[in-house]
C-alpha positions in Angstrom: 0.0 0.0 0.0 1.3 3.5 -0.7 0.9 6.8 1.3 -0.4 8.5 -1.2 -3.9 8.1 -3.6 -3.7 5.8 -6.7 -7.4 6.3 -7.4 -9.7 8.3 -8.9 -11.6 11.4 -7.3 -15.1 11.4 -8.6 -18.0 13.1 -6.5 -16.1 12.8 -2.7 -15.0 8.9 -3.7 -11.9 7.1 -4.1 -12.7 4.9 -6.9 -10.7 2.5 -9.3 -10.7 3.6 -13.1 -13.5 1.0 -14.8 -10.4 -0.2 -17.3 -7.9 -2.3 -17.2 -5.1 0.3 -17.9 -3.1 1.6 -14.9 -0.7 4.5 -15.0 2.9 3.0 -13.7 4.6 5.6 -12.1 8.3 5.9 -12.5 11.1 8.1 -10.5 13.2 9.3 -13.1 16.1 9.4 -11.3 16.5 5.9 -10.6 14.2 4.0 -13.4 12.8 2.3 -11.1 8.5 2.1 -11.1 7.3 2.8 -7.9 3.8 2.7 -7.8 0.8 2.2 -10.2 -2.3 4.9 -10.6 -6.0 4.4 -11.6 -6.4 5.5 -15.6 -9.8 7.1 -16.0 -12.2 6.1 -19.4 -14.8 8.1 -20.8 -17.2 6.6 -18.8 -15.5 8.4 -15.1 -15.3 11.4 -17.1 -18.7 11.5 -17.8 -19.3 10.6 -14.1 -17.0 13.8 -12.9 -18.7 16.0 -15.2 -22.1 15.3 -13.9 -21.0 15.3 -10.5 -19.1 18.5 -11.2 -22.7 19.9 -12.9 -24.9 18.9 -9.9 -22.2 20.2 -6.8 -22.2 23.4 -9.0 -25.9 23.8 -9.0 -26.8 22.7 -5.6 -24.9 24.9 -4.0 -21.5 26.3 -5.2 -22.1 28.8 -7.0 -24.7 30.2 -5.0 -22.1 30.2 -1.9 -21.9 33.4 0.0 -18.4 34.8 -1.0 -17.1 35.0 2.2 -17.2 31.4 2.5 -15.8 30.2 -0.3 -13.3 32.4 0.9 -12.7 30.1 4.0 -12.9 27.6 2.2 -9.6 28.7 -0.2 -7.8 29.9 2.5 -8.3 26.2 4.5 -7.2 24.7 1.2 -4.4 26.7 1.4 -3.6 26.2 5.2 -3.9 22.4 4.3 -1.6 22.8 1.4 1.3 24.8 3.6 0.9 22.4 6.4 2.5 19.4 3.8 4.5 21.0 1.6 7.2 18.8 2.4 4.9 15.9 2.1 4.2 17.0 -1.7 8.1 18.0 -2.3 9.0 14.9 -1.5 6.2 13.2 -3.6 6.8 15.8 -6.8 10.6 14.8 -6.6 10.5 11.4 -6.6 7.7 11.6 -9.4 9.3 13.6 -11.7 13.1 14.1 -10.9 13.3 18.1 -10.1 15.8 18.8 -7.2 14.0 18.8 -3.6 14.6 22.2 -2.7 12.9 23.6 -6.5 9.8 21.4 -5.0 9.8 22.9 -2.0 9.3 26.4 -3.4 7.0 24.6 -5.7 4.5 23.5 -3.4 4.6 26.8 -0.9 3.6 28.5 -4.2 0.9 26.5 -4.8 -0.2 27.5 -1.3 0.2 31.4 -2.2 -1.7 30.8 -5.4 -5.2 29.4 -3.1 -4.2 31.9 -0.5 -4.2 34.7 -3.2 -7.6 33.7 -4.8 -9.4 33.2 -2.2 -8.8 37.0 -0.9 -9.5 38.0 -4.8 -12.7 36.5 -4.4 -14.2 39.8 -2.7 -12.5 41.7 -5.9 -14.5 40.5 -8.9 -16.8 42.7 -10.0 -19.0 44.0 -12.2 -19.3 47.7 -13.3 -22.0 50.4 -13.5 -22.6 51.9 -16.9 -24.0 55.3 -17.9 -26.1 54.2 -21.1 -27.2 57.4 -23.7 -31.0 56.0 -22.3 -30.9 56.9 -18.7 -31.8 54.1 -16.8 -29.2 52.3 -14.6 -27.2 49.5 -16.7 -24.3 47.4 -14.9 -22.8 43.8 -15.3 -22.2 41.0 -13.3 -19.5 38.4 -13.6 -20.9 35.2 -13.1 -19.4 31.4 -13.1 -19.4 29.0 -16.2 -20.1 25.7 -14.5 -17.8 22.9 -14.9 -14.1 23.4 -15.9 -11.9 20.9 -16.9 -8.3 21.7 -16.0 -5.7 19.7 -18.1 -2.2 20.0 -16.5 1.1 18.9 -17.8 4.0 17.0 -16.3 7.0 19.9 -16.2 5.3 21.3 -13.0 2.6 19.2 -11.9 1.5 20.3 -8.5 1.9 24.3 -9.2 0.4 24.4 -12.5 -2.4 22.6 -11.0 -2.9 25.2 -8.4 -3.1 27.7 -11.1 -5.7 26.1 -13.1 -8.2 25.4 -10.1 -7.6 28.2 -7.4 -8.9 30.9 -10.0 -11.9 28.4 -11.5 -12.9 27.5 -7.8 -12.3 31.3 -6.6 -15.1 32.3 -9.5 -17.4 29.9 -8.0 -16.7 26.9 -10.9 -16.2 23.2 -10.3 -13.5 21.8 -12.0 -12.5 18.1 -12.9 -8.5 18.1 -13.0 -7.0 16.0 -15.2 -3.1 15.7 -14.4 -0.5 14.4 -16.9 -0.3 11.0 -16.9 3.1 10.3 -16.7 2.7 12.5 -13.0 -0.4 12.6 -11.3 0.6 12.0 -7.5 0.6 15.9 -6.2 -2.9 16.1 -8.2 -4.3 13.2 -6.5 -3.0 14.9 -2.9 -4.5 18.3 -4.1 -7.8 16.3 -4.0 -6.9 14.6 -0.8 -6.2 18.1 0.8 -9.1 20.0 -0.4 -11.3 17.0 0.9 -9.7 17.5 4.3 -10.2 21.4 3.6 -14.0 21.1 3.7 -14.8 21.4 0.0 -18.1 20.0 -1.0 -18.0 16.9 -2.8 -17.6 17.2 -6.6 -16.4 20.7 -6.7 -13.0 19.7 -7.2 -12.5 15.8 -9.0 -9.5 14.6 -10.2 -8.9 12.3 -13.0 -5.4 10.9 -14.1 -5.7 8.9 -17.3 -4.2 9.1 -21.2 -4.7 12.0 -23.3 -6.1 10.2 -26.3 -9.2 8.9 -24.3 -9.7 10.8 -20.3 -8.4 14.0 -22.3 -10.6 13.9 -25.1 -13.4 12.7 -23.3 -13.0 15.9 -21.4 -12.7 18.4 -24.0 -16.0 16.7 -26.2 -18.2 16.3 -22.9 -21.2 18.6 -23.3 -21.2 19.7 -19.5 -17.7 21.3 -19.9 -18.2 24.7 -20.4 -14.7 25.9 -20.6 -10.8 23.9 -21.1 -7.9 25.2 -19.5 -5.2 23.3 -20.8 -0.7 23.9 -20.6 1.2 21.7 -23.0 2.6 21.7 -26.3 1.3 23.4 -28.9 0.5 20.6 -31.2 -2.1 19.3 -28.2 -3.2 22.5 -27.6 -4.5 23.0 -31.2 -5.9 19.6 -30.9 -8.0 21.0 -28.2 -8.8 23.8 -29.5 -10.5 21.7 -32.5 -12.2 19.1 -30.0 -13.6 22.0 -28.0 -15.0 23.9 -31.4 -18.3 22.3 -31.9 -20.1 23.3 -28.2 -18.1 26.8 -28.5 -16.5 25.5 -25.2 -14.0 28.8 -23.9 -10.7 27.8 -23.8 -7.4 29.2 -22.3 -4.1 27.1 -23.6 -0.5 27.8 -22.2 1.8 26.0 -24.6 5.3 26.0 -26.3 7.9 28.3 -26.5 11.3 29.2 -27.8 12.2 32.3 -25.5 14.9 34.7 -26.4 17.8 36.0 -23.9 18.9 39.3 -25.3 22.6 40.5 -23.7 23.8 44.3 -24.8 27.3 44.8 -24.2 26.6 47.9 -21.9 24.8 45.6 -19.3 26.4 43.7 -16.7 26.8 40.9 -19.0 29.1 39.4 -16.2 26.1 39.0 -13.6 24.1 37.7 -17.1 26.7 35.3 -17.3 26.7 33.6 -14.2 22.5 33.4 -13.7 21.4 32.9 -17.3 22.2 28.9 -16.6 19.5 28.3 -14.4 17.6 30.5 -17.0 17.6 27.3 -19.5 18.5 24.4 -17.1 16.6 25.1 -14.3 14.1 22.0 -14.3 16.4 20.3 -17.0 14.9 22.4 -19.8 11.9 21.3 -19.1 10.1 24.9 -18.9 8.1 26.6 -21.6 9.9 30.0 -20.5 13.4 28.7 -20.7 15.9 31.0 -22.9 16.9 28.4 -24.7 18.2 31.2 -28.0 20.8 33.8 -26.2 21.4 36.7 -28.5 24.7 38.2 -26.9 26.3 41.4 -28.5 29.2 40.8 -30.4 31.9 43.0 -28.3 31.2 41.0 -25.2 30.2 37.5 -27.1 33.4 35.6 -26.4 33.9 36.6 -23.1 30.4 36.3 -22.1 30.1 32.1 -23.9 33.3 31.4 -21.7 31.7 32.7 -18.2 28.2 31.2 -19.2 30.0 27.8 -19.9 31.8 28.5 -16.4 28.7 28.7 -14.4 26.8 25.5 -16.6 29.7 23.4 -15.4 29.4 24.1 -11.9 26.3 23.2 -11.6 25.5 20.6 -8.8 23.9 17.7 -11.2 22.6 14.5 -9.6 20.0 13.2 -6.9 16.9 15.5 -7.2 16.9 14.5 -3.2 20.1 15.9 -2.4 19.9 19.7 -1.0 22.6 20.9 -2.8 21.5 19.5 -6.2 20.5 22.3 -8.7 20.0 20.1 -12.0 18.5 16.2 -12.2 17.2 14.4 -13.8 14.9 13.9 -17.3 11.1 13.1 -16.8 11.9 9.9 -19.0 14.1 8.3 -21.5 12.0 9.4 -24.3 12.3 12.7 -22.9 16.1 12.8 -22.8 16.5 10.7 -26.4 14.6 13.7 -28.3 17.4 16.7 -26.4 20.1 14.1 -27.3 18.6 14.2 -30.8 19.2 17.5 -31.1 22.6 17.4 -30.3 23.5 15.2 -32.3 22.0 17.0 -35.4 24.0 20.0 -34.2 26.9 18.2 -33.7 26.6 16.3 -37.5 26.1 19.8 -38.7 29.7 21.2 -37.3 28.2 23.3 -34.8 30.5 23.4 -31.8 29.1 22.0 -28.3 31.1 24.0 -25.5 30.1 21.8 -23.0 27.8 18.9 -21.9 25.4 16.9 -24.4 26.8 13.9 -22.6 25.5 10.9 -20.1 27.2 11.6 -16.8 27.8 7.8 -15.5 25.0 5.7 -13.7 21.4 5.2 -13.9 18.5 7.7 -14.2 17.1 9.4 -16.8 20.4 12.5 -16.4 21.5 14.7 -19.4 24.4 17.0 -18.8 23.4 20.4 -20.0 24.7 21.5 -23.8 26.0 24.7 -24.6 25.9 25.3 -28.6 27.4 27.8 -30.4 28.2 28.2 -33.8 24.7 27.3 -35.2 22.6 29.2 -37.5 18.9 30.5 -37.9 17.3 27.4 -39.8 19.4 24.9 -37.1 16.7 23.1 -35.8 18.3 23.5 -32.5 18.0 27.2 -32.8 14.4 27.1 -34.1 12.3 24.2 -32.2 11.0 23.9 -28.8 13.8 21.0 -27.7 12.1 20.9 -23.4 15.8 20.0 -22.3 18.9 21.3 -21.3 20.3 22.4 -24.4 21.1 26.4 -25.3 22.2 27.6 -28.8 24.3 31.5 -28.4 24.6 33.8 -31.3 26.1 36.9 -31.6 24.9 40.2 -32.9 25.7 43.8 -33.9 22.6 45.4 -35.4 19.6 46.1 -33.0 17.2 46.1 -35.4 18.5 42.6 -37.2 18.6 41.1 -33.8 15.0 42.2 -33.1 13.4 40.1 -36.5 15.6 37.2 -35.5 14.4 37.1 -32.2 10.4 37.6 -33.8 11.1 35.0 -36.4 9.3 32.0 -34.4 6.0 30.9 -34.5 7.0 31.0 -30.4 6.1 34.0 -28.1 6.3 33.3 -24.8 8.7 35.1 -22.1 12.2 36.1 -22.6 14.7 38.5 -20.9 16.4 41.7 -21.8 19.9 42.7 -20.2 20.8 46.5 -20.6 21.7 49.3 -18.2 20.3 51.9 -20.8 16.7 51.8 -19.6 15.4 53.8 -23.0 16.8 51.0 -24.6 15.2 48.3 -22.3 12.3 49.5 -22.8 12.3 49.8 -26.2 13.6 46.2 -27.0 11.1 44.8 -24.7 8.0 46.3 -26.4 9.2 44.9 -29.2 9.4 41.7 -28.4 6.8 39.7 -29.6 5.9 37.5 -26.1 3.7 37.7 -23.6 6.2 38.0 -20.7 9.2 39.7 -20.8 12.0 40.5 -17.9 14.6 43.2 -17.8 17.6 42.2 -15.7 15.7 39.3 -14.7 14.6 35.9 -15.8 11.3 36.1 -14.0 8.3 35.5 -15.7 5.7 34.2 -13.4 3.9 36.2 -10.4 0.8 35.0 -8.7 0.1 38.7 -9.3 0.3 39.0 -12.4 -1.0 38.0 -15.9 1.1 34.8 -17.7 0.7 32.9 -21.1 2.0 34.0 -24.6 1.4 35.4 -28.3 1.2 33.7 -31.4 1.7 29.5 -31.0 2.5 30.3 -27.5 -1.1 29.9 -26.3 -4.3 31.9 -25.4 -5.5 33.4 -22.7 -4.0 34.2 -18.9 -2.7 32.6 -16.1 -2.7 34.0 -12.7 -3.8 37.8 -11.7 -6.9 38.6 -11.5 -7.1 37.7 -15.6 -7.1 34.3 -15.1 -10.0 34.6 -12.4 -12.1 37.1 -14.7 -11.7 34.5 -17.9 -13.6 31.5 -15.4 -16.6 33.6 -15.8 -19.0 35.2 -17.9 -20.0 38.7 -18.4 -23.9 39.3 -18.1 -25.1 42.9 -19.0 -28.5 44.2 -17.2 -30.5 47.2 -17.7 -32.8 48.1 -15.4 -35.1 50.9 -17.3 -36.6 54.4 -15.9 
């Protein structure tokens, strides 16, 4: 037996998936399968969506604000209370270092925290209509949303898809990836514990092809909010298009980190690593195409190779480990693909591309210079720890190479000339861009990308207002 759930949350019950298919879970970094979860079928899907329907309707949304609010903030209590609990259970599921997991979970906790006190925010405004009369709008929930969360950062991406829905007064069935479902399943556990009514929040682990599907078709669903790649996301997008189901998709992207020559390209240097190889690539915001200015380029590709080699790489439980391992060998065959194409292609790799010795699922991160626009290292999302650097002297040359992607998600800008900052920033066509930083995500604020990158908002108060719908009343003279 396990400490942990390995079955299905459907309406307040612990129940085994009707199929024969069970999810084997694997810890990356030793290979080795350590326990086996529930896979939902269409059938539990179209169990959680009812259930989600009815606790909706009987009650949910018609809560007084104030205690959902309690609610949130016990959810979050519950959460801070075992964040060591879900560290330990996110690093053994999918590899990221112990300490990275840690911050991961207290987040998540910040994130139900933060929406529960938005919850007396969201509102509606008063209108002055050329009629007279008194004309104002309400913003009111959707119903069921399905929340479909990927594998990079399982628990806190799952906090950001149901703290907002919940906050708005939705229920949401959660389906987790299923290659890591364990801190999704605990998120259920907790919010039971919390007090939330049964069938507000379910949770669902299963395959994409059939628990995924089965969610984005259902006719309940009202609205998809869905981080992956970009190739599932327009999948969903086409499954959801019949019922007009809303839909908000964080996906893919090749993010830019832009180094002028009059920052300090030194202090660039020695963080923009862990810009690319924090979570072994594995992040939609890692700057995985550095743009360096020519004057400072060689100096700057020796510190930045420096700082990637003295990175602590090895067991995600160790405190002192900054880089593990992989989510799987697949995973870590399609970075080492594109290494070797760079490498058959005479591109020079600086440093890594290599199995260090010993099991797990490790890839020692690959520093690439030398390559060219069409390299498909330079141009495709790779979700690994591999970097390509360029040089550049023109601002304005730099600026269409760094647009030329079908990408747009975050990026960073390095300058001390703030008009210049500024300027490059606006320019860049991404939903999330840093100066002097590689920061892109605040509870506070908005998240989620242009073009191929996605649709939509995570966190803020956006991601709260697109859980609901606006309704327009005029009450005449």
């Amino acid at each position: 037996m396990s400490d942990f759930p390995t079955q299905l949350l459907i309406n307040g019950q612990w129940l085994d998936g009707s199929g024969a298919k069970r999810l084997a879970i694997v810890n990356p970094a030793t290979e080795e399968t350590f326990a086996e979860v529930s896979s939902a079928t269409a059938d539990e899907i179209g169990q959680a969506a009812e259930a989600g329907q009815a606790a909706f309707e009987s009650g949910w949304r018609d809560m007084p604000p104030g205690e959902r609010t309690r609610l949130l903030r016990n959810l979050a209590k519950r959460i801070h209370e075992n964040v060591e609990t879900l560290a330990q259970l996110e690093t053994r599921n999918v590899g990221k270092p112990i300490g990275d997991a840690r911050w991961e979970a207290d987040a998540g906790a910040k994130v139900f925290d933060y929406y529960a006190g938005a919850i007396g925010h969201l509102c509606g405004q008063t209108i002055p209509v050329a009629r007279g009369g008194f004309d104002f709008t309400l913003r009111q929930p959707m119903g069921v949303i399905a929340a479909i969360t990927p594998w990079n950062f399982p628990f806190l991406i799952a906090c950001w898809k149901v703290a907002p829905a919940l906050a708005a007064g939705n229920s949401v069935v959660l389906k987790p990836a299923s290659l890591t479902p364990l801190t999704a399943l605990m998120l259920g556990q907790l919010a039971q514990e919390a007090g939330l009514p049964d069938g507000v929040l379910q949770v669902v682990p299963g395959s994409g092809s059939e628990a995924g599907n089965a969610l984005a078709t259902h006719p309940l669903v009202r609205k998809i909010g869905f981080t992956g790649s970009t190739e599932v996301g327009a999948t969903i997008m086409k499954l959801a298009a019949d019922d007009i189901k809303r839909v908000s998709l964080e996906l893919g992207g090749k993010s830019p980190n832009i180094v002028f020559a009059d920052a300090d390209w030194q202090r660039a240097a020695a963080e923009s690593p862990m810009s690319v190889f924090a979570n072994t690539g594995q992040d939609c915001c890692a700057r995985s195409r550095m743009f360096i200015e020519q004057s400072v380029f060689d100096g700057f590709v020796d510190q930045f190779v420096a700082a990637t080699e003295s990175l602590k790489i090895g067991n995600p439980m160790d405190e002192a480990t900054q880089v593990g391992p992989m989510v799987s060998a697949p995973q870590r065959e399609l970075s080492e693909s594109y290494i070797a194409g760079a490498r058959d292609a005479g591109r020079e790799i600086r440093t890594g591309g290599d199995r260090p010795n010993g099991g797990g699922f490790y890839l020692n991160p690959a520093v690439v210079t030398g390559v060219e626009t069409e390299d498909r290292a330079w141009r495709e999302e790779i979700f690994g720890p591999v970097v390509c650097l360029r040089p550049f002297t023109d601002e304005t040359e730099m600026l269409r190479e760094v647009n030329d992607t079908n990408f747009g998600l975050s990026g960073s800008v390095w300058s001390n000339d703030l008009s210049r900052a500024l300027r490059v920033a606006r320019q860049v066509e991404s939903g999330v861009i840093s100066i002097n930083s590689h920061s892109s995500v605040h509870t506070e604020a908005p998240f989620g990308g242009f073009k191929r990158s996605g649709l939509g908002r995570d966190l803020g108060m956006s991601a709260m207002e697109a859980c609901t719908e606006v309704k327009n009343i005029y009450v005449g003279e």
